[in-house]
C-alpha positions, 0 to 999 in steps of 0.5 A: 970112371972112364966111358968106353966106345966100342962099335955104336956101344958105351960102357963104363969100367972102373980103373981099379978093378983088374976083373974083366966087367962093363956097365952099358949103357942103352946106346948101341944096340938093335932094338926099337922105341919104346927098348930104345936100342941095347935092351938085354931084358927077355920080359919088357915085350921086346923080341927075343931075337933081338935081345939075344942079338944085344947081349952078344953085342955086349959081350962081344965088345968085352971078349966074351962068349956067350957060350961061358954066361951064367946069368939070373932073373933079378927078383929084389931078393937076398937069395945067392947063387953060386955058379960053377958052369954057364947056364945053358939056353934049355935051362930055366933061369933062376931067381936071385939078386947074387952072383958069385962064382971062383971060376974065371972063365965063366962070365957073370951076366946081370941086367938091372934097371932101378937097382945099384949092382955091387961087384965085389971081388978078392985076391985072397983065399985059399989060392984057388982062384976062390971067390970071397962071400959076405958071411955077416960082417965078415968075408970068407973064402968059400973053398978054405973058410980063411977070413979076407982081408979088407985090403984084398976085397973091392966092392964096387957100386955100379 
């Protein structure tokens, strides 16, 4: 998995995943010990201009705007939810470990210390641009119901 460089920030992408995605490491940002530069968590005490200042650096180095982010509070939960629509500032964060979504313009934005991240995605459905999710031990499409094949579905560790 290749480190990326852009400005002072490092992230990681992997080669085989076609979806737009980065995992950043702590190096470029704009917050001071004990954050220790990119900081994007709103509850460690950091101030929140500078978080909101980090997350747009990490979104701007992946094409991003921050207008199109939806975004969760990590809670260590198997709660799910389903984003069609950026979450709006004047709107609460929800609490959830998940994130799934069939809409390509909008960006998935998680931020996680002591847990492994997973990112799975499929290029089978419907046609839909549909999103495939874990029902059991197998992968639906959430718009038709089809069953997607393990050849079309990529789960990838963070």
């Amino acid at each position: 998995m290749p480190i990326n460089h852009q400005d002072n920030l490092r992230y990681f992408q992997f080669n085989n995943i076609q979806t737009r995605h980065a995992i950043f490491t702590r190096h470029g940002g704009l917050s001071p010990e004990p954050w220790d530069s990119l900081n994007v968590g709103g509850t460690v005490g950091d101030e929140k201009t500078r978080v909101r200042a980090n997350r747009n650096l990490s979104l701007k180095a992946l094409g991003c705007s921050p207008e199109s982010v939806f975004d969760v509070w990590q809670v260590h939960s198997a709660d799910v939810v389903f984003a069609t629509v950026p979450r709006p500032d004047s709107e609460s964060v929800q609490q959830a470990d998940i994130i799934l979504t069939d809409k390509p313009d909008l960006t998935l934005y998680m931020r996680f210390a002591d847990c492994v991240p997973i990112m799975v995605r499929s290029t089978q459905g419907c046609g839909r641009g549909c999103t495939c999710w874990l029902d059991g031990n197998f992968a639906r499409c959430r718009h038709c119901n089809d069953h997607c094949d393990e050849e079309t579905i990529w789960l990838q560790p963070g």
